[in-house]
C-alpha positions as CSV (number, residue, x, y, z in Angstrom):
1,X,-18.1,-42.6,27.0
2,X,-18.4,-40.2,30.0
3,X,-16.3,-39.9,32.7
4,X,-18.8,-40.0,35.6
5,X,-16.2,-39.4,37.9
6,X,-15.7,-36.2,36.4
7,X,-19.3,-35.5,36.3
8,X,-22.0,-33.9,39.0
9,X,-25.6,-32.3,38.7
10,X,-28.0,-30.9,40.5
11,X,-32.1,-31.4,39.9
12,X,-34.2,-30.7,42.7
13,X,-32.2,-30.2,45.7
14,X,-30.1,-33.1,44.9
15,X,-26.5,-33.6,44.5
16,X,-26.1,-36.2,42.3
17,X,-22.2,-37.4,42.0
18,X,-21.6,-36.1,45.4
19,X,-22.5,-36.9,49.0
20,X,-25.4,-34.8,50.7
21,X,-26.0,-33.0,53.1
22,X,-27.6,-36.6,55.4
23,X,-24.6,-38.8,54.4
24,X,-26.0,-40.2,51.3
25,X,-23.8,-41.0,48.4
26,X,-26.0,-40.2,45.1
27,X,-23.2,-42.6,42.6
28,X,-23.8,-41.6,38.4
29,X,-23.6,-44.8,36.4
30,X,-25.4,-43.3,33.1
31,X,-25.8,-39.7,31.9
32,X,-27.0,-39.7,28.4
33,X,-27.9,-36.5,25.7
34,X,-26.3,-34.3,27.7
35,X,-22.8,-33.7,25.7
36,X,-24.2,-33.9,21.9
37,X,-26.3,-31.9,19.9
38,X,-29.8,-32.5,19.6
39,X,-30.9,-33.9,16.2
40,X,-32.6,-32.0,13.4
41,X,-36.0,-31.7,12.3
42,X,-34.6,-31.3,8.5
43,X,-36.1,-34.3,6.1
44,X,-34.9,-35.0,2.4
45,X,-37.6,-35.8,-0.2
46,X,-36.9,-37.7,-3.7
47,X,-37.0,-35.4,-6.5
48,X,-39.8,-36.8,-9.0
49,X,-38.4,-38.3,-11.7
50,X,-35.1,-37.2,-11.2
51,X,-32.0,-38.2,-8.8
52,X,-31.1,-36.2,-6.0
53,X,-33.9,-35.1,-3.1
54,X,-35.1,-31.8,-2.0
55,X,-34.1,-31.0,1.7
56,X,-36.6,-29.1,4.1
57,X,-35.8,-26.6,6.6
58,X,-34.1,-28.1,9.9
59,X,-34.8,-26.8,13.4
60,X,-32.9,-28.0,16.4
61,X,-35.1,-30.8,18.4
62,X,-36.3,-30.7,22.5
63,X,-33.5,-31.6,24.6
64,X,-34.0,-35.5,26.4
65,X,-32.0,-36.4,29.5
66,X,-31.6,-40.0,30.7
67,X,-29.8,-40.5,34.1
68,X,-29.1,-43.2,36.2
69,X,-27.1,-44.6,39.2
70,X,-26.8,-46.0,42.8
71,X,-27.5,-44.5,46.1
72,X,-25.4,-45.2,49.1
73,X,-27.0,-44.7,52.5
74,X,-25.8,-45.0,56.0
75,X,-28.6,-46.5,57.4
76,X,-32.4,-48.2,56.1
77,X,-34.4,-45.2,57.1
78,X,-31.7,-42.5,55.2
79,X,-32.3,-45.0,52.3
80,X,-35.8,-44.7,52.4
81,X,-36.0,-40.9,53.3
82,X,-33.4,-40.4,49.6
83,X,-36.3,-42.4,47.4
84,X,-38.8,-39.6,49.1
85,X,-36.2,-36.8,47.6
86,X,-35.9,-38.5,44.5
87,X,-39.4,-38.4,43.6
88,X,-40.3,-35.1,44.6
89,X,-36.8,-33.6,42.4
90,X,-38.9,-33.7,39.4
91,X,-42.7,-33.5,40.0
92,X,-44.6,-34.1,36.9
93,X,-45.1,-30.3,34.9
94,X,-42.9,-28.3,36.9
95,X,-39.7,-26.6,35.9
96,X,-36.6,-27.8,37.5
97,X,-33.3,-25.8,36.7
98,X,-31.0,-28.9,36.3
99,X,-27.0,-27.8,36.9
100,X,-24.4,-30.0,35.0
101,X,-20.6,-29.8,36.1
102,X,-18.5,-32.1,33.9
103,X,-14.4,-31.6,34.0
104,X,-14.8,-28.3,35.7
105,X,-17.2,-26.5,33.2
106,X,-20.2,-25.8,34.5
107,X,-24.0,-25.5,32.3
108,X,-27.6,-25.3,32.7
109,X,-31.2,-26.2,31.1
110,X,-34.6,-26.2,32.2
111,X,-36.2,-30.0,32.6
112,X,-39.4,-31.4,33.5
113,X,-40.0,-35.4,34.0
114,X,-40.6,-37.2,30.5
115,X,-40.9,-40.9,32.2
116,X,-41.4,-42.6,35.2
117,X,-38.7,-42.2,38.4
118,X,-37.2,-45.7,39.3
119,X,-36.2,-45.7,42.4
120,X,-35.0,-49.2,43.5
121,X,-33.8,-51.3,46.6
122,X,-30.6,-53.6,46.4
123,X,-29.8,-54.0,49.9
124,X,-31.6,-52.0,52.8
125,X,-28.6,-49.4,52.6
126,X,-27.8,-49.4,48.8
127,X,-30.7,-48.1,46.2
128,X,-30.8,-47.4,42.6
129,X,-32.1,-44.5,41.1
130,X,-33.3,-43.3,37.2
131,X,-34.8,-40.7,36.0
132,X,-35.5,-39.1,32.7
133,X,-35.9,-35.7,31.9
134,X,-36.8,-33.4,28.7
135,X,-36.0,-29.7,27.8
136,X,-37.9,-27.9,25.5
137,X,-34.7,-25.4,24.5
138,X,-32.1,-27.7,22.9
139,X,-29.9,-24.9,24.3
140,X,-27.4,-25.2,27.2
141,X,-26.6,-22.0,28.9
142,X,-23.7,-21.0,31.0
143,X,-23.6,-17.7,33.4
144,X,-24.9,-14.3,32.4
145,X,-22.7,-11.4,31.5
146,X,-23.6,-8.0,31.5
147,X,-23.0,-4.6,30.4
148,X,-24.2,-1.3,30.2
149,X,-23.7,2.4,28.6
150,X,-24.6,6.0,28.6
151,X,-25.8,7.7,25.4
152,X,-22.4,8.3,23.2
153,X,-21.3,12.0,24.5
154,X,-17.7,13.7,24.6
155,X,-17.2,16.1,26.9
156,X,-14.3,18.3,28.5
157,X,-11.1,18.2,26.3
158,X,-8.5,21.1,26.0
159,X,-5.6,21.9,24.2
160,X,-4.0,24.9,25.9
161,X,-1.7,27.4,23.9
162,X,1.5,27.1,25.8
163,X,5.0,27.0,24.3
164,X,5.4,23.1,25.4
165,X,1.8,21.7,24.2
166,X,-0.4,20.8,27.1
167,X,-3.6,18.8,26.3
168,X,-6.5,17.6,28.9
169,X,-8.2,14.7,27.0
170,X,-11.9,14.9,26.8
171,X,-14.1,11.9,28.1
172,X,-16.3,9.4,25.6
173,X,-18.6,7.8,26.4
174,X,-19.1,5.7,23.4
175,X,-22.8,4.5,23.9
176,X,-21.8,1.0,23.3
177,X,-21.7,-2.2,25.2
178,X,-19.6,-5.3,23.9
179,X,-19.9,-9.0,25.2
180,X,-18.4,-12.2,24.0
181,X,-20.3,-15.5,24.1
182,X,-17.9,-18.2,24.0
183,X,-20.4,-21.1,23.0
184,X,-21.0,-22.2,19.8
185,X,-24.7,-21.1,19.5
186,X,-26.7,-17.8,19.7
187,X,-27.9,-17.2,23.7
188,X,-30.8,-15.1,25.0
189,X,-30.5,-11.5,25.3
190,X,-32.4,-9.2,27.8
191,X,-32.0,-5.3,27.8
192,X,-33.1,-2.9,29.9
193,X,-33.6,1.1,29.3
194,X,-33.4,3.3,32.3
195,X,-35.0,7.0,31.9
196,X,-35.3,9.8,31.8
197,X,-35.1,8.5,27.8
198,X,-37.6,9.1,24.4
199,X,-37.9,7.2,21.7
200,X,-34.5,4.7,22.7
201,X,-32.6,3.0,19.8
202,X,-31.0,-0.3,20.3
203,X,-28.5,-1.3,17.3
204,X,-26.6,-4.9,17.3
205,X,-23.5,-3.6,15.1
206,X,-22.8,-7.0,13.9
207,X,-25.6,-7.8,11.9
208,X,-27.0,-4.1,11.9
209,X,-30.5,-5.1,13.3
210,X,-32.1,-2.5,15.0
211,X,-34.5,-2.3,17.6
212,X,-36.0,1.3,16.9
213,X,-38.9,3.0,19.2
214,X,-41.1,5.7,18.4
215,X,-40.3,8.8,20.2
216,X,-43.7,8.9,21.4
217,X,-41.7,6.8,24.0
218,X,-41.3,8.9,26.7
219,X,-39.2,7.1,30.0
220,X,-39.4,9.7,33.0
221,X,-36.4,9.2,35.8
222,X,-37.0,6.1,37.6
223,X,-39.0,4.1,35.0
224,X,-37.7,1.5,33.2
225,X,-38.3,-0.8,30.0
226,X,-37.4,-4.2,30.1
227,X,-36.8,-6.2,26.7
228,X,-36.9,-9.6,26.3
229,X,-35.0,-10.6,22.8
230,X,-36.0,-14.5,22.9
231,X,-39.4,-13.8,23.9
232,X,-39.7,-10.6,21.7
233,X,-41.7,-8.9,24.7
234,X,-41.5,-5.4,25.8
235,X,-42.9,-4.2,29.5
236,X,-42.3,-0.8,31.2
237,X,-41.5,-1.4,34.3
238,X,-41.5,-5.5,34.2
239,X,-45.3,-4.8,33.5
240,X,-47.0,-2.7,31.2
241,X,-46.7,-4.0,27.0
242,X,-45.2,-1.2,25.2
243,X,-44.6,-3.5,21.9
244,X,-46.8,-1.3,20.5
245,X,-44.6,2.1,20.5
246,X,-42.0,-0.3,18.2
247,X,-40.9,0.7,14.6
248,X,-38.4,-0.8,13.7
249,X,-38.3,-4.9,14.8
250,X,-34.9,-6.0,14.7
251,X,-34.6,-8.5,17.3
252,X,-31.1,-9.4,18.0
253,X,-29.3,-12.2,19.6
254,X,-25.8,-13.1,21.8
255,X,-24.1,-14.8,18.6
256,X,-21.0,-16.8,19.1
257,X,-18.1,-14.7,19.5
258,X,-17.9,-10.4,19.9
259,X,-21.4,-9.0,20.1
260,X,-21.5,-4.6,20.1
261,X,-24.9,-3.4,20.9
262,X,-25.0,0.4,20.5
263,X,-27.7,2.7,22.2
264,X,-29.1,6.1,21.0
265,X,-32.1,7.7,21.5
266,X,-34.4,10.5,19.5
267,X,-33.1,13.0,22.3
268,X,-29.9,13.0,24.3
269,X,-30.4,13.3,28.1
270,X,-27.1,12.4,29.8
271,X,-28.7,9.6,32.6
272,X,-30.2,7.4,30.3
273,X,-28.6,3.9,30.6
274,X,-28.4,0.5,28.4
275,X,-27.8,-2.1,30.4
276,X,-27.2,-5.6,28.2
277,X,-27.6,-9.2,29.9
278,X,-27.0,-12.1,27.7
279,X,-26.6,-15.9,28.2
280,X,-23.3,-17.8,26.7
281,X,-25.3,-20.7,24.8
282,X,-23.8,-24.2,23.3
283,X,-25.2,-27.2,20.9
């Protein structure tokens, strides 16, 4: 069972497991399909005429939330001012970012109300609340990390011929960034280009996909490409599609564990940039 004393969320303003900002106590009494994994859309079939059954494809299911409790007021009119709160926290077809802190670790979805909020009386100062909530991701996300990189270059570097060997390293830049997602499923991954680049080539080393433009792609200082790996969408500038100027579709993702994701271009211009943001993801 969970430890609601260990537990608090936000949804809408609201601080539930914790005391707000007009002296109401928002108490947790139920929290359920939060902690597990969402079930699978896999079925198994009977073989005809022969033991043993044939197993489809499985996809991870929507996310549903159920959550329930007591509110502690200081007065009738705080009471009745919470239920107010309550139901406008979740109005029906609008995204809510809903913020779960359990034992100290902190993770996110994005909800909208599946079912009716209950919000009850028991005495004039102590209510009862429920609500229940569904995500579309079965995904929960933790906080972004980021990263970013020059082309690969080396420059300087000099060995001079003295009697006692003197060398000045040269400087790298390897045109790589690295990030580790510590959850236990693949996360969303957003890049963004920075010109003066052509054709730019975005390579996850660990499972060699590569997102290759043409270089027919021309970036001029102070433009930009944004690339959004979940949504597969790619806008110069946060606007204009270039999808089109793609030949080589190798979508990547933040897997679990040390992601690489090395940048080169059709020509080397020493201010391009990679810049990686990617979102730790769990069951």
């Amino acid at each position: 069972m969970l430890d609601t004393d260990q537990l608090s969320f936000t949804l809408g303003g609201i601080p539930f497991g914790e005391i707000d900002e007009f002296g109401v106590d928002w108490s947790i009494e139920k929290f359920d399909g939060w902690m597990g994994a969402t079930k699978s859309t896999s079925e198994i079939t009977q073989k005809p005429r022969q033991s043993g059954g044939w197993r489809s494809t499985g996809y991870s299911g929507a996310r549903s939330i159920a959550a329930s409790g007591r509110i502690y007021a200081p007065d009738a009119a705080a009471l009745a001012d919470a239920f107010d709160r309550l139901n406008d926290a979740i109005p029906a077809g609008v995204d809510r970012t809903l913020v779960v802190t359990y034992a100290g670790t902190t993770r996110w979805v994005t909800v909208q109300q599946s079912d009716d909020v209950l919000p009850g009386w028991e005495t004039d100062v102590i209510g009862t609340w429920s609500i229940q909530v569904a995500s579309t991701d079965w995904r929960k996300f933790g906080e972004a990390v980021t990263g970013s990189t020059k082309l690969p270059s080396t420059s300087g570097g000099l060995t001079i011929p003295f009697t006692i060997p003197f060398t000045i390293d040269a400087v790298t830049v390897t045109g790589q960034v690295g990030l580790v997602n510590p959850g236990n499923d693949s996360g969303p991954v957003v890049l963004r280009v920075d010109g003066p680049c052509v054709g730019p080539i975005i390579t996850h080393a660990s499972t060699g996909k590569a997102l290759v433009f043409s270089s027919s792609l021309v970036l001029q200082a102070g433009e930009f490409l944004l690339i959004d790996m979940d949504a597969r969408t790619v806008l110069a500038n946060g606007q204009a599609n270039r999808a089109g100027y793609i030949t080589s579709r190798g979508w990547s993702a933040f897997d679990p564990g040390d992601n690489t994701w090395a940048f080169t271009a059709a020509q080397y211009d020493p201010n391009s940039q990679l810049t990686v943001s990617a979102v730790p993801a769990w069951r």
